[in-house]
Residue frames as qw, qx, qy, qz and C-alpha x, y, z in Angstrom:
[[0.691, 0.295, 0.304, -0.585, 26.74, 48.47, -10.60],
 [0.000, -0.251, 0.768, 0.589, 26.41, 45.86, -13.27],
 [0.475, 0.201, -0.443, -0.733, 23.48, 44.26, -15.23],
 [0.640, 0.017, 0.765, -0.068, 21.85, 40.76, -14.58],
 [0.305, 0.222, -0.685, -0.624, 21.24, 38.84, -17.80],
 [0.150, -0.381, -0.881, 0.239, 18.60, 37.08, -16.59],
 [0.008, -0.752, -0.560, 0.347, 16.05, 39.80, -14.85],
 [0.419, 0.583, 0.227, 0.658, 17.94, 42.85, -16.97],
 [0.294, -0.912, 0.000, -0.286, 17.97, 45.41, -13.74],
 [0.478, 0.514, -0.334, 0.629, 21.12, 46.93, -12.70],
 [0.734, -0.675, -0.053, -0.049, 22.05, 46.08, -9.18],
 [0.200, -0.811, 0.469, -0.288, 25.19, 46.76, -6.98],
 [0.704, 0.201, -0.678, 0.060, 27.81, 43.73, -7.74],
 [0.315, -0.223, 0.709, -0.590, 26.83, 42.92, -3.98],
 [0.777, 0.270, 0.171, -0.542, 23.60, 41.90, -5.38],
 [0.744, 0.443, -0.497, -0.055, 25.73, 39.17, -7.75],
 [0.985, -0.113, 0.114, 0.062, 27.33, 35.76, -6.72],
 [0.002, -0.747, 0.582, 0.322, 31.55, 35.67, -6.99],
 [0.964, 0.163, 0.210, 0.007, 32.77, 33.84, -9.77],
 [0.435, -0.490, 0.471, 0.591, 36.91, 33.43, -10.85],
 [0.662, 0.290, 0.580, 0.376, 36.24, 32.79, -14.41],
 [0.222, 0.769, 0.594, 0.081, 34.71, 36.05, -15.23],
 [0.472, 0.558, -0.057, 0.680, 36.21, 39.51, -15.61],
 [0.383, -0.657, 0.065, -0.647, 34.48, 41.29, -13.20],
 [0.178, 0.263, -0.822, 0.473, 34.69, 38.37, -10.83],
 [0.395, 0.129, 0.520, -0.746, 31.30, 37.87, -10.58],
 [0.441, 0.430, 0.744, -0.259, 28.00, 35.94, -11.99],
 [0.070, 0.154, 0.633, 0.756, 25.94, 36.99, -14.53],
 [0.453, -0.664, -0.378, -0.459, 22.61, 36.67, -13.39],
 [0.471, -0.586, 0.198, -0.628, 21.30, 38.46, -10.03],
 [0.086, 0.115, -0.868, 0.475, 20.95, 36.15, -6.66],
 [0.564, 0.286, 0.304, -0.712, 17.39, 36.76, -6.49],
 [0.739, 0.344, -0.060, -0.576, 17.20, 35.12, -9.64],
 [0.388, 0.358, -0.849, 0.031, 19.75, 32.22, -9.35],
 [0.339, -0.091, 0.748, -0.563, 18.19, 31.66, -6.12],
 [0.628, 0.389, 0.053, -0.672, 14.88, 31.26, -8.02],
 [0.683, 0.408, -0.555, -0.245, 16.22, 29.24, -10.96],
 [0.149, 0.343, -0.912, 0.166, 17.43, 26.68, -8.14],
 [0.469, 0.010, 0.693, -0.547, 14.78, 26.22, -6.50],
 [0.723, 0.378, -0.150, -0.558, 12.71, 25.75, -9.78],
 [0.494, 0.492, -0.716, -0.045, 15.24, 23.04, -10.80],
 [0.246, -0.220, 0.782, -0.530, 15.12, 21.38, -7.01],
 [0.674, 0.241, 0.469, -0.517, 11.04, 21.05, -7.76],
 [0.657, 0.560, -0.047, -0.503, 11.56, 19.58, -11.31],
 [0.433, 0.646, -0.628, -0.041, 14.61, 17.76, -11.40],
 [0.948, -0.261, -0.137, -0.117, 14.22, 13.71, -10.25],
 [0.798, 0.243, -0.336, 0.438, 18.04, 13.51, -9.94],
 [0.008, 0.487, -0.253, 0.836, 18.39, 16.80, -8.03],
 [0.613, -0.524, 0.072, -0.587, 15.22, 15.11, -5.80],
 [0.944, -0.208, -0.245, 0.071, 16.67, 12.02, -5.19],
 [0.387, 0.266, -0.409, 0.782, 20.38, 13.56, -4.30],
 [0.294, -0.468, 0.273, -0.787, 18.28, 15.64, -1.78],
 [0.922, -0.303, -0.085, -0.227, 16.18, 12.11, -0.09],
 [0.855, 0.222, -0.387, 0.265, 19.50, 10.82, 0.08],
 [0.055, 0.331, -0.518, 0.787, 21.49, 14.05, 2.24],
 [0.514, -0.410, 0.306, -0.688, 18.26, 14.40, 4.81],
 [0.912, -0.296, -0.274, -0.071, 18.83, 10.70, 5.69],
 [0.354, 0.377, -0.479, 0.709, 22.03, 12.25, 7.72],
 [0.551, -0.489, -0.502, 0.452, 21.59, 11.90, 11.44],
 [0.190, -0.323, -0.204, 0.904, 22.39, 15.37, 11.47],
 [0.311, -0.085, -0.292, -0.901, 19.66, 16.97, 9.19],
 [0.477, -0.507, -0.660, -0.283, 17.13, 14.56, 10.74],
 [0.363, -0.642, -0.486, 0.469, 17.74, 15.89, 14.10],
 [0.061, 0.126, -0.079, -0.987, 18.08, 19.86, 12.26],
 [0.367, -0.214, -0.562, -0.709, 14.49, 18.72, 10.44],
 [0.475, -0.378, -0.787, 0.110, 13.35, 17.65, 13.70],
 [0.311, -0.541, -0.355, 0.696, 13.80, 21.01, 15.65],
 [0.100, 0.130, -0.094, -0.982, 12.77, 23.26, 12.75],
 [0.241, -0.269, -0.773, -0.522, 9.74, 21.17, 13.04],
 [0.228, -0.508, -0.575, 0.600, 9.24, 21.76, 16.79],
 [0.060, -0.169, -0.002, 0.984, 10.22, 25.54, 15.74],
 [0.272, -0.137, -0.593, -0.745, 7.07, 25.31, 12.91],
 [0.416, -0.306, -0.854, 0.067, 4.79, 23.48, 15.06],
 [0.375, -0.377, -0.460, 0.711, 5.09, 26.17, 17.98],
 [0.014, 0.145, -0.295, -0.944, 4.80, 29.07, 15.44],
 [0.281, 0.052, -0.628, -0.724, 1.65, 27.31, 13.85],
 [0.302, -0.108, 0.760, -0.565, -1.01, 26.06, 16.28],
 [0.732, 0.200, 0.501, -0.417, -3.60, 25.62, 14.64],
 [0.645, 0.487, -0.515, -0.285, -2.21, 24.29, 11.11],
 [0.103, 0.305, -0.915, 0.245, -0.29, 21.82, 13.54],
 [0.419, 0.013, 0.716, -0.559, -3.57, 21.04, 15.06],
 [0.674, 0.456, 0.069, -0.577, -5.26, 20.36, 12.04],
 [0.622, 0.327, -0.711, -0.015, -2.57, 17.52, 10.74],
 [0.094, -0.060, 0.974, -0.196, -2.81, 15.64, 13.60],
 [0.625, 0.070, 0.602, -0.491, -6.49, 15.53, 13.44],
 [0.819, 0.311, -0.239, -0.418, -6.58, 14.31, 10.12],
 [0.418, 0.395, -0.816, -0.062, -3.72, 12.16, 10.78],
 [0.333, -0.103, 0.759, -0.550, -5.79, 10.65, 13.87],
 [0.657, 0.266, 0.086, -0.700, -8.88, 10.26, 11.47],
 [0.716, 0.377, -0.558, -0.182, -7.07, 8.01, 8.92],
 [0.298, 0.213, -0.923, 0.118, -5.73, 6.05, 11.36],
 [0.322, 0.001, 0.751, -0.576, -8.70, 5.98, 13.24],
 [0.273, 0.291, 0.893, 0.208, -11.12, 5.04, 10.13],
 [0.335, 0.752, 0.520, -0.226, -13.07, 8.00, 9.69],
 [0.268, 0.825, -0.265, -0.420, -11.04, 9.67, 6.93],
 [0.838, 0.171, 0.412, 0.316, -9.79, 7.38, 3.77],
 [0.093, -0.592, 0.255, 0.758, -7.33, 8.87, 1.96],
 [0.549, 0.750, 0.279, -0.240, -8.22, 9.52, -1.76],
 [0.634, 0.148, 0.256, 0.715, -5.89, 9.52, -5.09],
 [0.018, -0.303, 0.098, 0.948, -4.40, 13.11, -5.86],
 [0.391, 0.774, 0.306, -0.393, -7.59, 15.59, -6.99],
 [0.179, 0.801, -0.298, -0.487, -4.53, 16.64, -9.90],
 [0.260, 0.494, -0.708, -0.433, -2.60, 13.58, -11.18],
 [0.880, -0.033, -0.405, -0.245, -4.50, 10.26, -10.24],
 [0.558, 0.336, -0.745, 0.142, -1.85, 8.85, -7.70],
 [0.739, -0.495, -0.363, -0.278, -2.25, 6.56, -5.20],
 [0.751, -0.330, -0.279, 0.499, 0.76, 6.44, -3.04],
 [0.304, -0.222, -0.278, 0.884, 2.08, 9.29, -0.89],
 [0.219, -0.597, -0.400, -0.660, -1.04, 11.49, -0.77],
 [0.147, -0.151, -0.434, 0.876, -1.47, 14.42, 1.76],
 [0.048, 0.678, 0.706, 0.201, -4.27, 16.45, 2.52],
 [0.385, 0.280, 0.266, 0.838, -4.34, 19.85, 1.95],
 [0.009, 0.699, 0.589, -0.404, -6.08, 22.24, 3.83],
 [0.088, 0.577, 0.313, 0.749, -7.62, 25.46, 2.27],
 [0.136, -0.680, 0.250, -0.675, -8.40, 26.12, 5.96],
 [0.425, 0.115, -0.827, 0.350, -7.30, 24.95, 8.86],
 [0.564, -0.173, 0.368, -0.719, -10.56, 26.20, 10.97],
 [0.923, 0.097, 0.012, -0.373, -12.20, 22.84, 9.19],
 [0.242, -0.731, 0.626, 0.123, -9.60, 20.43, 9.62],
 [0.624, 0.058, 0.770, -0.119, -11.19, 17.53, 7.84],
 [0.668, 0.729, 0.132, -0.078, -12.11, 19.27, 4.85],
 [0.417, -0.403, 0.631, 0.515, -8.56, 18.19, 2.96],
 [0.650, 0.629, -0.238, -0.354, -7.76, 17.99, -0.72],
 [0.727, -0.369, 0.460, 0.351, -5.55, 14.92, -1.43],
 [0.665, 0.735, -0.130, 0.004, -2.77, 15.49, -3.29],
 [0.922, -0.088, -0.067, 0.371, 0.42, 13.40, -3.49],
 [0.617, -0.602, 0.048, 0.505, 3.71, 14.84, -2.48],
 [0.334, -0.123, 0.254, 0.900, 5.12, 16.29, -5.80],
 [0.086, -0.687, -0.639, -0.335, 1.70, 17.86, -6.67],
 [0.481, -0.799, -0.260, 0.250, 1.33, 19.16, -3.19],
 [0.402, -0.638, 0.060, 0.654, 4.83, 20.84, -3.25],
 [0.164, 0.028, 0.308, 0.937, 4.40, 22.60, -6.82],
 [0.241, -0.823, -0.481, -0.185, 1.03, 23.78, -5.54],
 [0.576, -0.739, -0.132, 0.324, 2.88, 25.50, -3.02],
 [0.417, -0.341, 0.325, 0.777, 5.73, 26.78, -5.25],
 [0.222, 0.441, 0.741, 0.455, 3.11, 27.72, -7.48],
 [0.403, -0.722, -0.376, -0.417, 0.80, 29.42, -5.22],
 [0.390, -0.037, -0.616, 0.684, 3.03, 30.51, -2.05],
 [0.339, -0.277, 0.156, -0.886, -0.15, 32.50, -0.86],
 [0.850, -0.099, -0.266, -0.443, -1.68, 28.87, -0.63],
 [0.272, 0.425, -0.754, 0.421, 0.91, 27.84, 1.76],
 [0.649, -0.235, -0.717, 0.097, -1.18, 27.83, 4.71],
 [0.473, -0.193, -0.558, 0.654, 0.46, 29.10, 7.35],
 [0.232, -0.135, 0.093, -0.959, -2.00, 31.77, 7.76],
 [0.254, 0.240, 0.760, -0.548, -4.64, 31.39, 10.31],
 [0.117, 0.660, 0.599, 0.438, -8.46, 31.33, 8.41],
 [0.126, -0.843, -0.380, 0.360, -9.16, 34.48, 10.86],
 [0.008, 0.621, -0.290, -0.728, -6.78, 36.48, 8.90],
 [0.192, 0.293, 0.754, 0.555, -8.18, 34.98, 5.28]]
């Protein structure tokens, strides 16, 4: 068993990243909570986001992002059905997109459902908004039908 420094709860050095440097041969902090701290760092860090636009322009991760979109798509009918109709609207004129509701911007702006029964009723909010709403609020994810809200 050994200690995280980090969350402070004593977990089974399974529960811990290997590292050579260290006596034990392990981390410090938990996996649960490195995991965490990366991701935090992923959503906040422009260098970390721009190293990441760069890998998913690999032929291979566009055709892996292309089949775990099928996968998502399949899983999610009616969220899936609700982005195409808005994306049909804007391109068909009857929806205009709007600057983000949070920081003012005008370029890359999504719309946001709060339920996908009303697919038109969107919030716009631009792409790094949108995705620390979501890392913010993972109960505002979505992917739950309104019938179960």
């Amino acid at each position: 068993m050994k200690l995280c420094i980090e969350c402070g709860a004593e977990k089974p050095f399974a529960d811990f990243y290997a590292h050579p440097y260290t006596a034990d041969g392990t981390m410090g902090v938990c996996k649960s909570y490195h995991k965490a701290r990366m991701k935090r760092r992923r959503l906040a860090n422009p260098k970390v986001q721009e190293y990441d636009r760069l890998r998913y322009q690999q032929p291979k991760r566009k055709q892996t992002q292309r089949k775990r979109c099928d996968e998502w798509n399949a899983e999610h009918p009616l969220a899936y059905k609700a982005h195409y109709l808005v994306h049909n609207a804007i391109r068909d004129g009857r929806l205009i997109k709007q600057p983000c509701t949070i920081c003012g911007a005008t370029e890359n702006v999504h719309g946001h459902h709060r339920d996908y029964s009303k697919p038109l009723d969107v919030t716009w909010l631009c792409v790094r908004c949108h995705q620390r709403i979501h890392a913010a609020f993972p109960e505002l994810s979505g992917h739950q039908d309104s019938a179960a809200s």
